[in-house]
C-alpha positions as CSV (number, residue, x, y, z in Angstrom):
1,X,34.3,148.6,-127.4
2,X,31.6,150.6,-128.5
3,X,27.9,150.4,-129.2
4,X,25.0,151.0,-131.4
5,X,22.8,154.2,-130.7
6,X,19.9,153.3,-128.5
7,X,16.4,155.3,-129.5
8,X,12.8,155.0,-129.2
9,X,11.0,151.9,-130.1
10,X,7.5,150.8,-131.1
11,X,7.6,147.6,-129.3
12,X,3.8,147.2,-127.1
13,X,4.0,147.1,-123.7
14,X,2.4,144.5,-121.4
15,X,-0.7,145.4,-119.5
16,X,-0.8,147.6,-116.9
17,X,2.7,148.9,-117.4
18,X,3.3,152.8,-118.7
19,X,6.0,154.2,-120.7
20,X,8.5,156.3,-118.3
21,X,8.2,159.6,-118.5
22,X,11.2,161.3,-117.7
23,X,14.7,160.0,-116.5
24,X,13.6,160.4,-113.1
25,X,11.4,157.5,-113.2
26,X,14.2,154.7,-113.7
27,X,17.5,156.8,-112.3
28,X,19.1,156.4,-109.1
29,X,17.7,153.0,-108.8
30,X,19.6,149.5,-108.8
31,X,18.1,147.5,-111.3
32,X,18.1,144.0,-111.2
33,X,18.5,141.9,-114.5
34,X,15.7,139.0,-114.6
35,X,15.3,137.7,-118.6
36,X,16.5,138.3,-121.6
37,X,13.9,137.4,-124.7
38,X,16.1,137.3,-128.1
39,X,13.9,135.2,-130.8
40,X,10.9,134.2,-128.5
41,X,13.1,132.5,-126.5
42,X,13.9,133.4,-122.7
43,X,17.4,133.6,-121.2
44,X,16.9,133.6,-117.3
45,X,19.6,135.2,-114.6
46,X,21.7,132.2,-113.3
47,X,19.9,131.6,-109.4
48,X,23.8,131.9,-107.7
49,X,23.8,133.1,-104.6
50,X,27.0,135.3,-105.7
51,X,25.9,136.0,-109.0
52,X,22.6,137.9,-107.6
53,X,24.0,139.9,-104.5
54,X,26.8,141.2,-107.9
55,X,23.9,142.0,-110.8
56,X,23.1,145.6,-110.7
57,X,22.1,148.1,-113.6
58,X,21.8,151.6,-112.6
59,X,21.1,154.6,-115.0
60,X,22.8,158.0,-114.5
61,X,22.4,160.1,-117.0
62,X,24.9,162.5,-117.9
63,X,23.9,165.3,-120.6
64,X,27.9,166.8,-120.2
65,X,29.4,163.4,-120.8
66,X,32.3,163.3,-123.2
67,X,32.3,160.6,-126.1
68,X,35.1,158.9,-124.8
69,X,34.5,155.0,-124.1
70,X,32.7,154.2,-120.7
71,X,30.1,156.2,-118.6
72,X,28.2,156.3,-115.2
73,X,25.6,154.0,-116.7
74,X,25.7,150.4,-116.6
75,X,26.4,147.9,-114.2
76,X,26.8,144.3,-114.3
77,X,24.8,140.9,-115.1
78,X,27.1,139.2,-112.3
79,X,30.7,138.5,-114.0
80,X,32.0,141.4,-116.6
81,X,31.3,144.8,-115.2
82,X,30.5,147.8,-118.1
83,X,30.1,151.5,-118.5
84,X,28.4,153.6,-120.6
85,X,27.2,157.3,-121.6
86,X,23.2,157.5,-120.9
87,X,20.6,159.7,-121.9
88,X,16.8,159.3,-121.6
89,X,14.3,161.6,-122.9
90,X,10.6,160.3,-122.4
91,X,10.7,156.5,-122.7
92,X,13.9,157.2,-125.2
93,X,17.2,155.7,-123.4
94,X,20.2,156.4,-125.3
95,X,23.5,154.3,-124.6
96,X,26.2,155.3,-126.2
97,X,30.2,154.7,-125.6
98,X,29.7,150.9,-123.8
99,X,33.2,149.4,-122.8
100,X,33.2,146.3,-120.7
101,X,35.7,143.7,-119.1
102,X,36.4,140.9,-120.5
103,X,36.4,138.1,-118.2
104,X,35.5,134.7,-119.8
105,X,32.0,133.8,-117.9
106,X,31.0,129.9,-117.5
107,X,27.9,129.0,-119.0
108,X,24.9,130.3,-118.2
109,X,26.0,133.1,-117.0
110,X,28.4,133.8,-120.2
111,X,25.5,133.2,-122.7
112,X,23.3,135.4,-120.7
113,X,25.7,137.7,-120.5
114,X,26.0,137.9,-124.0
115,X,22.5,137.9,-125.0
116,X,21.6,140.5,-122.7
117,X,24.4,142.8,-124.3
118,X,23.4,141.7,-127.4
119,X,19.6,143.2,-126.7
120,X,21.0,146.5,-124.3
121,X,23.1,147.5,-127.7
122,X,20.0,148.0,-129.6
123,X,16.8,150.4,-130.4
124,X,14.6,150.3,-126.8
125,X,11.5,151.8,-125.7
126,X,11.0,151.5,-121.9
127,X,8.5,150.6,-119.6
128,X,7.9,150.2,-115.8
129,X,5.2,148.3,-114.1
130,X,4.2,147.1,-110.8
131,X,4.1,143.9,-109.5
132,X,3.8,142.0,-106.5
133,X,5.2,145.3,-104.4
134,X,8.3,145.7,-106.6
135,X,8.8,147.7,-110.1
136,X,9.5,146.2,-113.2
137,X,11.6,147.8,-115.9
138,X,11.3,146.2,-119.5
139,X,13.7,147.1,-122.5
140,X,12.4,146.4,-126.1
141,X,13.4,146.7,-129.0
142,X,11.6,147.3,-132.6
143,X,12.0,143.7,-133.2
144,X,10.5,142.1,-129.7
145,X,13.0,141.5,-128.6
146,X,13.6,142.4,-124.3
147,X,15.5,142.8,-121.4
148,X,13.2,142.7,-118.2
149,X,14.6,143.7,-114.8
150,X,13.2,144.4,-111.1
151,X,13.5,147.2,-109.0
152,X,16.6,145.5,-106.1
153,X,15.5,146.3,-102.7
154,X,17.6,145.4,-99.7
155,X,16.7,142.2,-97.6
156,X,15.1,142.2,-94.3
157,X,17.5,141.6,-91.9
158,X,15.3,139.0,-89.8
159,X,14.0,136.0,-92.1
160,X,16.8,136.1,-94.1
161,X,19.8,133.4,-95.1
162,X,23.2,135.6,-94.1
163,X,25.7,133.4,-95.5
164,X,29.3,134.4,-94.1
165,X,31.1,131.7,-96.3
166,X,30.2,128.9,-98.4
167,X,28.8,126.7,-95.2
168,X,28.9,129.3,-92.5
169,X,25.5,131.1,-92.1
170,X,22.5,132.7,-89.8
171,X,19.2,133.7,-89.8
172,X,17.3,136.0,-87.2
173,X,14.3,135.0,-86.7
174,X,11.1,137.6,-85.8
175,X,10.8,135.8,-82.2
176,X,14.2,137.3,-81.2
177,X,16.2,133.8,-82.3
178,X,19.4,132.7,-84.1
179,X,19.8,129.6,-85.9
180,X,22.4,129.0,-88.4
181,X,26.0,127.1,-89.3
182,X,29.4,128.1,-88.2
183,X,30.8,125.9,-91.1
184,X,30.3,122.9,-89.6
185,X,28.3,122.3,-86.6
186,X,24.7,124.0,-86.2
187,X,23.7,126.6,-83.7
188,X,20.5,127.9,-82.2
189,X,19.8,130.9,-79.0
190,X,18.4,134.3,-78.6
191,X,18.9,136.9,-81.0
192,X,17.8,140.4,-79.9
193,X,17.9,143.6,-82.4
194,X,18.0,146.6,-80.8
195,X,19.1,150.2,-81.5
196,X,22.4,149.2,-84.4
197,X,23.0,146.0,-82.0
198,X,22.5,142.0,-82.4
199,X,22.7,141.1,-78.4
200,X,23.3,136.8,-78.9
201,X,22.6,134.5,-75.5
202,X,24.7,132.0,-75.2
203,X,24.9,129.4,-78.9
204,X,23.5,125.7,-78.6
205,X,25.6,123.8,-80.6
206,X,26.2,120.0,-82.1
207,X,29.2,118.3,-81.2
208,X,30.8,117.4,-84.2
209,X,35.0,117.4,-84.9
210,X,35.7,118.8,-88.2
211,X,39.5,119.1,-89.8
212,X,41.5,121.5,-87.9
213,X,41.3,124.7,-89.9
214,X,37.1,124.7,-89.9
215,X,37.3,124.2,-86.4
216,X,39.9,127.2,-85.8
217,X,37.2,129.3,-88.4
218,X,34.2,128.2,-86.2
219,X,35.7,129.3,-82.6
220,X,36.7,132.7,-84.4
221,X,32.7,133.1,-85.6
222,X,31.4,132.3,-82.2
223,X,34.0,134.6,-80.5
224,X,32.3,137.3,-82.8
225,X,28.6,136.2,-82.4
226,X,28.6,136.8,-78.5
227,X,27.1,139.3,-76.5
228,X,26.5,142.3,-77.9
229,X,27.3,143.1,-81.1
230,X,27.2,146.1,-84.2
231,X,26.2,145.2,-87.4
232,X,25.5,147.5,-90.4
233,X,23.8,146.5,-93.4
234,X,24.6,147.4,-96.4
235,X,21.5,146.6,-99.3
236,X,22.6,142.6,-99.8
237,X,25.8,142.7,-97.4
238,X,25.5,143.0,-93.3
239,X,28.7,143.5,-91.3
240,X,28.6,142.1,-87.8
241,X,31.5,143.3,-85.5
242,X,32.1,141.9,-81.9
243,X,33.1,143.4,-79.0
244,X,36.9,142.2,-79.6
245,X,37.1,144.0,-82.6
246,X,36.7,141.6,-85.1
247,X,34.3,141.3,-87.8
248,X,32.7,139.0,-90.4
249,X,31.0,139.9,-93.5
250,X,27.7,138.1,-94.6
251,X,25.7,138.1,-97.5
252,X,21.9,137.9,-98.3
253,X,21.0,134.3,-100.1
């Protein structure tokens, strides 16, 4: 599917945020979708867990790019994923070419989905600003109508929610502690990061019996939360292997 030609807009920006300058001041970043404004009214990013670690939009611009549908630019709002050809020239981003999936998106994320489209296919003038340590990228167009997203950094490893499945999770805490869920019972002990390794003492746990198959999934996760382990993070994901071999994948909540 195609799009509209994206060009400079007059839309004022809010205060203390500047026009970009060049591409290099909104490229090779991961941008995070926040609102959409369409009509005065705000369209806010769904807060699921899933949907946030997925929403990304980067900008790559590509001067050689051929006019066939899809590009390097783009990303996702959390369900359909979409391509297109970029170029920016001063606070000018030009999107041209835009193909996306077409997976049908529950509500709120569809209607977000589709107004933020909706607003990405049009004139834009763009504009970063700081705030609260993070940058904020704003879309407008002619019209006021906006796209505003924020700069994604990657999650501390300690203080944060690592949620290995829907009930299954841990969080390292800054005095060298563990406590978490392996899906059923709760778990506390020493946690110490050192050097690429998570070195766990030996889990506290509750007691209590859960059906057969959570109980086979929770012996498997404390097999691979014991004694020294790897882990690699990877922006919102963080791979923990055992000493066995055997690994789990968690996510940032």
């Amino acid at each position: 599917m195609g799009t509209t030609l994206l060009a400079a807009c007059g839309a004022e920006s809010g205060a203390g945020s500047d026009s970009i300058r060049s591409a290099a001041d909104i490229t090779g970043i991961d941008w995070l979708p926040q609102k959409v404004t369409v009509d005065g009214k705000e369209y806010v990013l769904p807060k699921d867990v899933e949907t946030f670690n997925d929403a990304h939009i980067t900008f790559k611009p590509d001067p050689d790019a051929s006019r066939e549908d899809g590009g390097e630019s783009g990303g996702s709002v959390g369900c359909n994923s979409f391509g297109a050809d970029a170029a920016i020239d001063g606070d000018t981003v030009r999107i041209t070419d835009l193909v996306q999936t077409l997976i049908g998106c529950p509500d709120p994320l569809g209607e977000f989905e589709e107004k933020f489209v909706g607003v990405f296919q049009n004139t834009l003038r763009a504009t970063v600003e700081e705030r609260d340590g993070a940058r904020i990228l704003t879309l407008a167009t002619r019209d006021g109508d906006s796209i505003t997203l924020r700069e994604k950094t990657a999650p501390a490893l300690k203080g944060t929610r690592w949620v290995m499945d829907k009930k299954a999770y841990l969080t390292l805490g800054r005095d060298d502690t563990v406590t978490g869920s392996l899906g059923c019972n709760t778990f506390r002990g020493e946690a110490v990061v050192k050097d690429g390794t998570i070195e766990f003492g030996p889990l506290a746990t509750t007691r209590m019996t859960c059906a057969p198959a959570v109980m086979k999934t929770e012996r498997e996760l404390a097999g691979i939360l014991s004694g020294k382990v790897s882990y690699q993070q990877k922006r919102d994901s963080l791979i923990l292997r055992g000493a066995s071999g055997d690994s789990v994948t968690a996510r940032a909540e």
